[in-house]
DSSP file (Angstrom, degrees, kcal/mol; ACC not computed):
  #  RESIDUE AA STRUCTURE BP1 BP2  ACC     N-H-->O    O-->H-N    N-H-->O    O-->H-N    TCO  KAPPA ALPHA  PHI   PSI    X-CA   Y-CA   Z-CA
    1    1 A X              0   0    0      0, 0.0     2,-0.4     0, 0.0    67,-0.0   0.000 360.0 360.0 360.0 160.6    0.7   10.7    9.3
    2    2 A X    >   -     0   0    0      1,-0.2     3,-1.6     2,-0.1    13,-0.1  -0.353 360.0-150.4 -58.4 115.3    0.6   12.5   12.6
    3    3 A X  T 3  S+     0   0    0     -2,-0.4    -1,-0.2     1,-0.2     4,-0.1   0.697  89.8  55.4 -70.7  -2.5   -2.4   14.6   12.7
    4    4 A X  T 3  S+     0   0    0     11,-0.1    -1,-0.2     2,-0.1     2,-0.2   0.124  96.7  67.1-123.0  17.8   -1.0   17.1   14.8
    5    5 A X  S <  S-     0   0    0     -3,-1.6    10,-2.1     8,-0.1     2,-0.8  -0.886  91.7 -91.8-130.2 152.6    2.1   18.1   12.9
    6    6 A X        -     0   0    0     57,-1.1     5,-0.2     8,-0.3    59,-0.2  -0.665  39.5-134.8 -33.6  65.4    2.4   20.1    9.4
    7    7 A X  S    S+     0   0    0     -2,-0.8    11,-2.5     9,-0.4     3,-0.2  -0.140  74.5  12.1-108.3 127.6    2.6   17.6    6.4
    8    8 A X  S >  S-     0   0    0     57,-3.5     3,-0.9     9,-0.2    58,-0.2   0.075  96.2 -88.1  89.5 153.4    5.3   18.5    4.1
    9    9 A X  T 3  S+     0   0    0      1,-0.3    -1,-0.1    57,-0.2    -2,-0.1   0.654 124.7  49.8 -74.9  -8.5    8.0   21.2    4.7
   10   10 A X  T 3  S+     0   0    0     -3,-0.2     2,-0.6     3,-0.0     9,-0.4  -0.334  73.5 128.5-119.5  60.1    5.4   24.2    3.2
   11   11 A X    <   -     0   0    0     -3,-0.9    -5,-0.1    -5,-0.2    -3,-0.1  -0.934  39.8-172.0-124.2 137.9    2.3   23.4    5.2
   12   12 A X  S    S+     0   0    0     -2,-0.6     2,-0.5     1,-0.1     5,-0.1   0.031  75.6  67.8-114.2  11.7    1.0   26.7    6.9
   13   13 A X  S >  S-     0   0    0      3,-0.4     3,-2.2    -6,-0.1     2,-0.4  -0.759  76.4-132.9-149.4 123.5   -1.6   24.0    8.7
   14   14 A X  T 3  S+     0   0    0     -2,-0.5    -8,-0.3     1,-0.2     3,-0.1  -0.312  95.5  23.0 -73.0 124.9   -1.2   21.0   11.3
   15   15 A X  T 3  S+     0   0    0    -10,-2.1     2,-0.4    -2,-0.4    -1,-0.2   0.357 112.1  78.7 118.4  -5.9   -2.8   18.0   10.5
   16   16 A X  S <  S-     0   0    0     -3,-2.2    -9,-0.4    -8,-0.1    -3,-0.4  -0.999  75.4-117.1-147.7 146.6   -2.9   18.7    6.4
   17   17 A X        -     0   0    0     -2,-0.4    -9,-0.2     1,-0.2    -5,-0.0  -0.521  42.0 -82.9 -90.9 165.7   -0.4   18.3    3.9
   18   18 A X     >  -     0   0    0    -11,-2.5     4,-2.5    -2,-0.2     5,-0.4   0.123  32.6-116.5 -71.9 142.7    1.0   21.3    1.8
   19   19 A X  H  > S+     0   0    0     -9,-0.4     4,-1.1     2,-0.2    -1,-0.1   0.851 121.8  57.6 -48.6 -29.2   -0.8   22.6   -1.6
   20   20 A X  H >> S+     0   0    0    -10,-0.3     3,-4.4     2,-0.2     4,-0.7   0.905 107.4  44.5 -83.6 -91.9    2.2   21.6   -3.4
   21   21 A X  H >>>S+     0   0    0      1,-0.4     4,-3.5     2,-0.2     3,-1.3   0.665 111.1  57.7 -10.5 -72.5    1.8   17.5   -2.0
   22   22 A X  H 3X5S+     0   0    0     -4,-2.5     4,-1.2     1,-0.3    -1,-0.4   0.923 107.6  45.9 -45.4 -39.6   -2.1   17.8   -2.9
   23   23 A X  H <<>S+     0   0    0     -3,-4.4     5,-1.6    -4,-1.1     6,-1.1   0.823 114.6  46.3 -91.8  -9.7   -1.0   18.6   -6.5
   24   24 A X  H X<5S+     0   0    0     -3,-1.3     3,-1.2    -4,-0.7    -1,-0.2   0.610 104.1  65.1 -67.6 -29.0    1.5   15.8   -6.8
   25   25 A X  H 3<5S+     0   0    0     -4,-3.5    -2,-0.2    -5,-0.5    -3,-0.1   0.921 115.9  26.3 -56.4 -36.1   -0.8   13.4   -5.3
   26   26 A X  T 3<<S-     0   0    0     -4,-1.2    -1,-0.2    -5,-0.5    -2,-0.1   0.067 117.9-103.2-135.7  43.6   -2.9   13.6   -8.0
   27   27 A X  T < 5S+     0   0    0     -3,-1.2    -3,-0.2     2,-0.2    -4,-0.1   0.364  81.8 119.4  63.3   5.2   -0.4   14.7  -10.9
   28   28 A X  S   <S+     0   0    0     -5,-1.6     2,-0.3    -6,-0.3    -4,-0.2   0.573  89.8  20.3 -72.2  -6.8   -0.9   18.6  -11.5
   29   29 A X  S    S-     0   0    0     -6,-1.1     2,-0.3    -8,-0.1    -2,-0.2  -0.951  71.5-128.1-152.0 175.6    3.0   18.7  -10.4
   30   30 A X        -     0   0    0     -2,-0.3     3,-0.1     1,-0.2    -5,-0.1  -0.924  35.1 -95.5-119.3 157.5    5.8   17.0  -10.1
   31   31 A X        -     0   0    0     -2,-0.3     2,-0.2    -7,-0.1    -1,-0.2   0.012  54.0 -94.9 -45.3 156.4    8.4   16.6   -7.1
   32   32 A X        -     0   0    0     49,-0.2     3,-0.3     1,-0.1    52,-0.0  -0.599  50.3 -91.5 -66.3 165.2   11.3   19.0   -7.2
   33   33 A X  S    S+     0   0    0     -2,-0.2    -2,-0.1     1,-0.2    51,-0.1   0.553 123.5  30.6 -10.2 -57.0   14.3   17.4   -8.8
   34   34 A X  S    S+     0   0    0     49,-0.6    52,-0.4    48,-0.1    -1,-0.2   0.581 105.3  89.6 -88.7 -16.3   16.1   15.9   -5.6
   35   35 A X        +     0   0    0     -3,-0.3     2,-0.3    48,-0.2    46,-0.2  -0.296  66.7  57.1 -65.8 149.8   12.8   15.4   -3.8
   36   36 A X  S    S+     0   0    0     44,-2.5     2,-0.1    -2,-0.1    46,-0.1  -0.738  84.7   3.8 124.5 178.2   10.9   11.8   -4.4
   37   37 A X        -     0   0    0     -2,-0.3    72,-1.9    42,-0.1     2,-0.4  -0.355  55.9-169.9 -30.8 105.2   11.5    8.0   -3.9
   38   38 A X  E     -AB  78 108A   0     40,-2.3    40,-1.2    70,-0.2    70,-0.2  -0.957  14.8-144.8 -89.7 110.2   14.4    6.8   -2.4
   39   39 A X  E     -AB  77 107A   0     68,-2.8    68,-5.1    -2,-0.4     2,-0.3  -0.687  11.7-164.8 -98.8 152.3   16.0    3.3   -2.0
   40   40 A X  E     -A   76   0A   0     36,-2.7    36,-0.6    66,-0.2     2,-0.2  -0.990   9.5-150.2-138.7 127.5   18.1    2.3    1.3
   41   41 A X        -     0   0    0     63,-0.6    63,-0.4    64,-0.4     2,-0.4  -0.601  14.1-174.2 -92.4 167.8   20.4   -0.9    1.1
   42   42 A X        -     0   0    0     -2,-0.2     2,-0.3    32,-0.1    34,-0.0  -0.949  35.2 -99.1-144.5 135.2   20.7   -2.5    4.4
   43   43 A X    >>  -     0   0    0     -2,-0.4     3,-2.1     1,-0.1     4,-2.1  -0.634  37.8-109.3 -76.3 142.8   23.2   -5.4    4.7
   44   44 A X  T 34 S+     0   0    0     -2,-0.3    -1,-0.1     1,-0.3    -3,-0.0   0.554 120.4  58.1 -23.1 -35.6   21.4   -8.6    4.5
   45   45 A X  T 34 S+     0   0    0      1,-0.1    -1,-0.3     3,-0.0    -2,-0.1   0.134 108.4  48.5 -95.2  22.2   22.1   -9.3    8.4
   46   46 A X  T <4 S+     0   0    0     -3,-2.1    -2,-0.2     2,-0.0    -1,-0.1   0.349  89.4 110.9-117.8 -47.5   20.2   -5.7    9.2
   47   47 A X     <  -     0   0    0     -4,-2.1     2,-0.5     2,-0.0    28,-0.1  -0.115  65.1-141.5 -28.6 106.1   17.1   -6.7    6.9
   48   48 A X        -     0   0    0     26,-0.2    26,-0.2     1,-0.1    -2,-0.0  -0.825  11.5-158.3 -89.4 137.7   14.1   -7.4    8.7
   49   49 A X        +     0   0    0     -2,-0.5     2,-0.4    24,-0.1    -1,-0.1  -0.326  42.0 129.4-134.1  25.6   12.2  -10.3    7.0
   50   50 A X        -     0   0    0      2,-0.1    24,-0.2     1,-0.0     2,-0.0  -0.731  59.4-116.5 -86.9 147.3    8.8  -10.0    8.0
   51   51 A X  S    S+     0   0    0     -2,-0.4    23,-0.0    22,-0.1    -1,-0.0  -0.362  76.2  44.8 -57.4 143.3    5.9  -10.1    5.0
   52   52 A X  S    S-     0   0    0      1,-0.1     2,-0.9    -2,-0.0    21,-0.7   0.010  86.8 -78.3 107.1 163.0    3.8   -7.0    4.5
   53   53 A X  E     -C   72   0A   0     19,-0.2     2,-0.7    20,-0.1    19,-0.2  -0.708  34.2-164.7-114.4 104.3    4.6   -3.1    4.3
   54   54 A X  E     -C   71   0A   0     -2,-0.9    17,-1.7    17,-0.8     2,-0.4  -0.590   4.4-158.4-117.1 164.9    5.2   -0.8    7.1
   55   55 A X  E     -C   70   0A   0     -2,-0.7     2,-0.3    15,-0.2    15,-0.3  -0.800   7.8-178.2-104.0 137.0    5.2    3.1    7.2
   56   56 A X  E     -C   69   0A   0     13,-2.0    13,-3.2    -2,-0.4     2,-0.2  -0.952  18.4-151.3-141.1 110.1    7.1    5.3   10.0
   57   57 A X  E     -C   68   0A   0     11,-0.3    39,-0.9    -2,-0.3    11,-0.2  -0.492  14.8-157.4 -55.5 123.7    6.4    9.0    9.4
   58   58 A X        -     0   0    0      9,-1.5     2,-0.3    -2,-0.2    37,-0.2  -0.224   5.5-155.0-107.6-150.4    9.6   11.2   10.7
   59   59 A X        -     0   0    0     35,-0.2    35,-0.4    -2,-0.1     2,-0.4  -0.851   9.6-116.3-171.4 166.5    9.4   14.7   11.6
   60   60 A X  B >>  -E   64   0B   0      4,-1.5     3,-2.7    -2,-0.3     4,-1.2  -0.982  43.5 -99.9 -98.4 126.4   11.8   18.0   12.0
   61   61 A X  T 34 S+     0   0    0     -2,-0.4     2,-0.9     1,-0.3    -1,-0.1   0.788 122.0  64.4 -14.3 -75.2   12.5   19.7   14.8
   62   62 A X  T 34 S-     0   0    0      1,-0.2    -1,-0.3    -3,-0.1   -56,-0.2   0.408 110.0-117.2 -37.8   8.5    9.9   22.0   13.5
   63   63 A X  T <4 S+     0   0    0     -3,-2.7   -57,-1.1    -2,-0.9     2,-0.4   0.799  76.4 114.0  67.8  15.6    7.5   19.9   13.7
   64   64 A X  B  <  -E   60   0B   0     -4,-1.2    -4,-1.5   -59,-0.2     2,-0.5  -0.953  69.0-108.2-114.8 160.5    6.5   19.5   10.3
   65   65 A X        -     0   0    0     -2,-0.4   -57,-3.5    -6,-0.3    -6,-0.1  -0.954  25.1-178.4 -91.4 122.5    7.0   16.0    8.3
   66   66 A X        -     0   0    0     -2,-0.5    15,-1.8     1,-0.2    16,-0.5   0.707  65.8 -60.0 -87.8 -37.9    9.7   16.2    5.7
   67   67 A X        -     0   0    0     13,-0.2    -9,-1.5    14,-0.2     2,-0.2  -0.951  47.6-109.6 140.9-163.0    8.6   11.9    4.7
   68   68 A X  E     -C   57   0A   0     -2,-0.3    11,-1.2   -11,-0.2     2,-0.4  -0.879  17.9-108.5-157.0 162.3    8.4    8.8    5.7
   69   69 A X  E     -CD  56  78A   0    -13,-3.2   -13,-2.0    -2,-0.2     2,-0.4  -0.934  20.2-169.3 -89.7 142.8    9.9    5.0    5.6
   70   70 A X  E     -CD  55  77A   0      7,-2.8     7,-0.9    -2,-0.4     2,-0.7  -0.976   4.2-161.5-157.6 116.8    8.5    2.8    4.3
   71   71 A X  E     -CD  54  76A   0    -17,-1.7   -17,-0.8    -2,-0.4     2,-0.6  -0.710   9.6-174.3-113.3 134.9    9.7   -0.8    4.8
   72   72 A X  E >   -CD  53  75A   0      3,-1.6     3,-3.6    -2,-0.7   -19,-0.2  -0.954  67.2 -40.8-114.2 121.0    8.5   -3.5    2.2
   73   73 A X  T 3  S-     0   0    0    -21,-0.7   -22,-0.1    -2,-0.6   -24,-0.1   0.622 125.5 -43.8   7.8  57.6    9.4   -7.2    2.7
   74   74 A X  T 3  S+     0   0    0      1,-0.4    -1,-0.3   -22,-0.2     2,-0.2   0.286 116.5  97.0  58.5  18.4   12.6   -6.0    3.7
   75   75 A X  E <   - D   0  72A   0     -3,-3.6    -3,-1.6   -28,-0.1    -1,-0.4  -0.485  63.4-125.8-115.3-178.9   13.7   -3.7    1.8
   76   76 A X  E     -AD  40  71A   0    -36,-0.6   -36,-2.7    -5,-0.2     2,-0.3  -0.997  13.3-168.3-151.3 144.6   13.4    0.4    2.5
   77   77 A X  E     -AD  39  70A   0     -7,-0.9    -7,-2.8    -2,-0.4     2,-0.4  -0.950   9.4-154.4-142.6 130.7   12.1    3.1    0.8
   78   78 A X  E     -AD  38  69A   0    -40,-1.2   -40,-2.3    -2,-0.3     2,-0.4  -0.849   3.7-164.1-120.6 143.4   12.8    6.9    2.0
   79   79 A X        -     0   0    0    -11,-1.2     2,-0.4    -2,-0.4   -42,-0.1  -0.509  12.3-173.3 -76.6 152.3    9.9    9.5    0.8
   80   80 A X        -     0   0    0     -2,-0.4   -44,-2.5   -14,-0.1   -13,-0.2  -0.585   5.9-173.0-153.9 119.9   11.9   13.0    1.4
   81   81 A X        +     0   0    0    -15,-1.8     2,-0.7    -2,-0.4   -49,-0.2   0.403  57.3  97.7 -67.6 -40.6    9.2   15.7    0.7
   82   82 A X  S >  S-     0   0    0    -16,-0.5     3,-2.5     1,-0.1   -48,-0.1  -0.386  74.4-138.6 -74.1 124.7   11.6   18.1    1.0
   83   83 A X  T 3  S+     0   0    0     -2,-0.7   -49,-0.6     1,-0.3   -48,-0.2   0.633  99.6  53.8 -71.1  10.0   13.3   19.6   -2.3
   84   84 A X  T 3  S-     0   0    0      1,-0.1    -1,-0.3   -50,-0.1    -2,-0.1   0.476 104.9-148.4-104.3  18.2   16.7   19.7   -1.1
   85   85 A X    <   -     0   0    0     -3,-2.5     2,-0.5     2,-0.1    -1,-0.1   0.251  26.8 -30.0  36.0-158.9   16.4   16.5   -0.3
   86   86 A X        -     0   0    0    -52,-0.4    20,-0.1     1,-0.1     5,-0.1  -0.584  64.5-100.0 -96.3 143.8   17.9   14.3    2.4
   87   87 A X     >  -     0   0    0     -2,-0.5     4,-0.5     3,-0.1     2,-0.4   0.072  54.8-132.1 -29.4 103.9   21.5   14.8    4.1
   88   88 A X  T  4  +     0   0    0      1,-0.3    16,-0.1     2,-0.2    -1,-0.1  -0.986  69.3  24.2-132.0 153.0   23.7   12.8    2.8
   89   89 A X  T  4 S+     0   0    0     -2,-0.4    16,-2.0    14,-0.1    -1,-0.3  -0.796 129.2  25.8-103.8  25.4   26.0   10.7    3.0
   90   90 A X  E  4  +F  104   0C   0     14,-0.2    14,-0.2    -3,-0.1    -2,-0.2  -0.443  60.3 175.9-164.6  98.5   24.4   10.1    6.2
   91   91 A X  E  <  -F  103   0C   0     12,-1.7    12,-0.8    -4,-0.5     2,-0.3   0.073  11.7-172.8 -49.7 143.6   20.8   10.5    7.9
   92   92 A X  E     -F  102   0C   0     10,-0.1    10,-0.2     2,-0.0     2,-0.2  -0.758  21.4-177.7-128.0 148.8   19.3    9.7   11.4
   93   93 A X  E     -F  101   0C   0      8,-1.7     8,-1.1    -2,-0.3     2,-0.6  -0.784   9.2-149.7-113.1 176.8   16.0   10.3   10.9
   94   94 A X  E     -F  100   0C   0    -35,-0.4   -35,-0.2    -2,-0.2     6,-0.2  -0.867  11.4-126.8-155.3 129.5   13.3    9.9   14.2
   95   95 A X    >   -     0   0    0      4,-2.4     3,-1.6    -2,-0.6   -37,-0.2   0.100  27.9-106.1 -46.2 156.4   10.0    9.0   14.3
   96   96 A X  T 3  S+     0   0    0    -39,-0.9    -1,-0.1     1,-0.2   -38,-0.1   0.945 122.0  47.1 -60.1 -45.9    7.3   10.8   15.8
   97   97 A X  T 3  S-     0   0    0      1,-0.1    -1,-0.2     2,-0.1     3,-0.1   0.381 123.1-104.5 -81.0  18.8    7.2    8.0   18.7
   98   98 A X  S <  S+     0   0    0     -3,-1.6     2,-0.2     1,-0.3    -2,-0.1   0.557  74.8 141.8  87.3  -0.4   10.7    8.2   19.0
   99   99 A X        -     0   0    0      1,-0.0    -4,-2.4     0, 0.0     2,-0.3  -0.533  40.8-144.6 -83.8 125.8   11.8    5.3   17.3
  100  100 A X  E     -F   94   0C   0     -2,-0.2     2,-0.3    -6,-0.2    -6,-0.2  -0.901  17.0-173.1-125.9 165.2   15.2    6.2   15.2
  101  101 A X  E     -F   93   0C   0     -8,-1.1    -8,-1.7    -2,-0.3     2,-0.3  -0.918  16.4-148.5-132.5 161.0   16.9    5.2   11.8
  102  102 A X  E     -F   92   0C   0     -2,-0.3     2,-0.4   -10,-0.2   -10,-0.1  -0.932   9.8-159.5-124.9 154.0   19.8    5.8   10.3
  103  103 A X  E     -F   91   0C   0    -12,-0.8   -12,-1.7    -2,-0.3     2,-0.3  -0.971   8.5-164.7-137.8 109.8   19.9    6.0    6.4
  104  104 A X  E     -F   90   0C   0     -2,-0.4   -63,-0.6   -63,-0.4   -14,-0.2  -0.747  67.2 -25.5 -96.9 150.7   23.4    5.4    4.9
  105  105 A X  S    S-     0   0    0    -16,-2.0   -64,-0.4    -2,-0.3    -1,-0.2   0.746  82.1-159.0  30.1  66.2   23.9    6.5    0.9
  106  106 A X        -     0   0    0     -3,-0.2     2,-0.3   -66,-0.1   -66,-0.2  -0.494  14.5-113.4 -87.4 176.2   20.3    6.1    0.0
  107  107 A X  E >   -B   39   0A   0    -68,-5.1   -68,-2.8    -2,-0.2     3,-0.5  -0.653  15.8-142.4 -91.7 124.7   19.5    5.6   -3.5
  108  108 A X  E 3  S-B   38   0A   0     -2,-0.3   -70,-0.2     1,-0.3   -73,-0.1  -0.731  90.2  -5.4 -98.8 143.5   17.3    8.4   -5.8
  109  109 A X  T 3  S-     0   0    0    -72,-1.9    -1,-0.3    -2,-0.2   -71,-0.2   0.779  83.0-140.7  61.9  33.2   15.2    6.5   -8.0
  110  110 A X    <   -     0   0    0     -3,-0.5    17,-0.4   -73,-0.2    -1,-0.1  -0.164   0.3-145.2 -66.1 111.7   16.2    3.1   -7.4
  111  111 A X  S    S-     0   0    0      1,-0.2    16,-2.2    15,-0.1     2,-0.3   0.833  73.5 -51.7 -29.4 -63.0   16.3    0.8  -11.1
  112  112 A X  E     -G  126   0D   0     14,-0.2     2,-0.5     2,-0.0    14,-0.3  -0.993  45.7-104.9 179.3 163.9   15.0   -2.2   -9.0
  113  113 A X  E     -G  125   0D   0     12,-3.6    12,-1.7    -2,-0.3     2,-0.2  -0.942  20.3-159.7-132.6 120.7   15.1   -4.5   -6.3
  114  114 A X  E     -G  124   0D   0     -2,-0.5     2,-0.3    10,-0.2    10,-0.2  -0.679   3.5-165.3-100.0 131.3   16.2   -8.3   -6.3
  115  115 A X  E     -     0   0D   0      8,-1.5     7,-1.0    -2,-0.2     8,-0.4  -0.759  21.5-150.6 -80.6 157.7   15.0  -11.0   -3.3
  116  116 A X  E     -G  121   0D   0     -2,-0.3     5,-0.2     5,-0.2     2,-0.1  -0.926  15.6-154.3-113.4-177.5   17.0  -14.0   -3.5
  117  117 A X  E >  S-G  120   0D   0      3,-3.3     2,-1.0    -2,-0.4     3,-0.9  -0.762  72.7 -45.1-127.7  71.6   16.2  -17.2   -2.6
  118  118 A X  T 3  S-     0   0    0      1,-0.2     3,-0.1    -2,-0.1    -2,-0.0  -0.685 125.8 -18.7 112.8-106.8   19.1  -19.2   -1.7
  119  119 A X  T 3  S+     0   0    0     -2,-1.0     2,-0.2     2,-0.0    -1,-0.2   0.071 129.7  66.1-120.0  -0.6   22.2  -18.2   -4.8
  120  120 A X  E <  S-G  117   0D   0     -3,-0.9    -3,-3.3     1,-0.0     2,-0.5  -0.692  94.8 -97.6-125.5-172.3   19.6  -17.0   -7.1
  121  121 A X  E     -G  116   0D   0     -2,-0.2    -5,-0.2    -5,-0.2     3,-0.1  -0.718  27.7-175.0 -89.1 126.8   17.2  -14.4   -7.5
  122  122 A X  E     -     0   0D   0     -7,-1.0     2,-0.2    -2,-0.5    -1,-0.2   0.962  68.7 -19.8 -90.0 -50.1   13.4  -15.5   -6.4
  123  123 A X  E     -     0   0D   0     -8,-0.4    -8,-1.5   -10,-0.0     2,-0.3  -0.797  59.9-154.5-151.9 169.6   11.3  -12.2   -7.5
  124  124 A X  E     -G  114   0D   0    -10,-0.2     2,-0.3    -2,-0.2   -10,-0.2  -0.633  12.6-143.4-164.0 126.9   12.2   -8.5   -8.3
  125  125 A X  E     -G  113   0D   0    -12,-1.7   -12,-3.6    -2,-0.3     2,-0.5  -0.576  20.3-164.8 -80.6 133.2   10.2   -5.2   -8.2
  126  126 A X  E     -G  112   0D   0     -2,-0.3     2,-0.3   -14,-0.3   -14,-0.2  -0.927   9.8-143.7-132.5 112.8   11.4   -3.1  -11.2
  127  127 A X        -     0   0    0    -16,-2.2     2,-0.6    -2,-0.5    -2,-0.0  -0.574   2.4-154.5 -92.7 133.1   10.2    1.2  -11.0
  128  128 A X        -     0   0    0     -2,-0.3     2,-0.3     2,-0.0    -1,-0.1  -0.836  23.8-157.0-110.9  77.9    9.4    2.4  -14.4
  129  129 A X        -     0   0    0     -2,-0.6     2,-0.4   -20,-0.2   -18,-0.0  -0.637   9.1-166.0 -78.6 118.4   10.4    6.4  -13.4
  130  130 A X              0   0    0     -2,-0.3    -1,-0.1     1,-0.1    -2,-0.0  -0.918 360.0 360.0 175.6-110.8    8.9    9.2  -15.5
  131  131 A X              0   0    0     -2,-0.4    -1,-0.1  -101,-0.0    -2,-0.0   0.872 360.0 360.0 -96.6 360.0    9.7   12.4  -15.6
């Protein structure tokens, strides 16, 4: 994350994330209720198809980071730090380098995520949420 912004929407310090983030990181709490893991469909001809996972930290006018994207063999995954969670039914969010996305209807919890291969299904990651 950017070292020179606020991490998380209650961080009193730039460059370190919030007391609350430190005690979900390592399971003394839990996210608020709307707050957490998100999935974002993209149609297939929007998908970017490269191997490997990358992460793009976004920011608020205020300078703190609310979460991040996080794009996995072509699928997308929203972080939202923030407990009211994110604007829906439709985001742009924008990177610290300026770079923007837009996030239609994303998904809270997502069940699972199907590749295909062709007409069938090749592989699928399946999230075992809980509470």
């Amino acid at each position: 994350m950017p070292s020179g912004l606020a991490h998380g929407v209650d961080s009193h310090h730039a460059g370190l994330p919030s007391q609350s983030l430190v005690e979900i990181a390592f399971g003394k709490r839990t996210f608020e209720p709307i707050a957490g893991l998100y999935g974002i469909y993209d149609p297939p001809e929007k998908r970017q198809s490269w191997d490997g996972i990358s992460v793009y930290t976004f920011n608020t006018p205020g300078n703190r980071v609310p979460g991040a994207v996080f794009f996995f063999l072509g699928f997308r995954l929203l972080l939202f730090l923030d407990k009211k969670g994110p604007d829906l039914p439709l985001m742009q969010i924008y990177s610290a380098t300026g770079e923007e996305s837009e996030v239609i209807e994303p998904t809270y919890h997502p069940l699972r995520v199907d590749y295909l291969a062709g007409k069938g299904i090749s592989h699928s990651v399946v999230f075992d949420w809980y509470a």
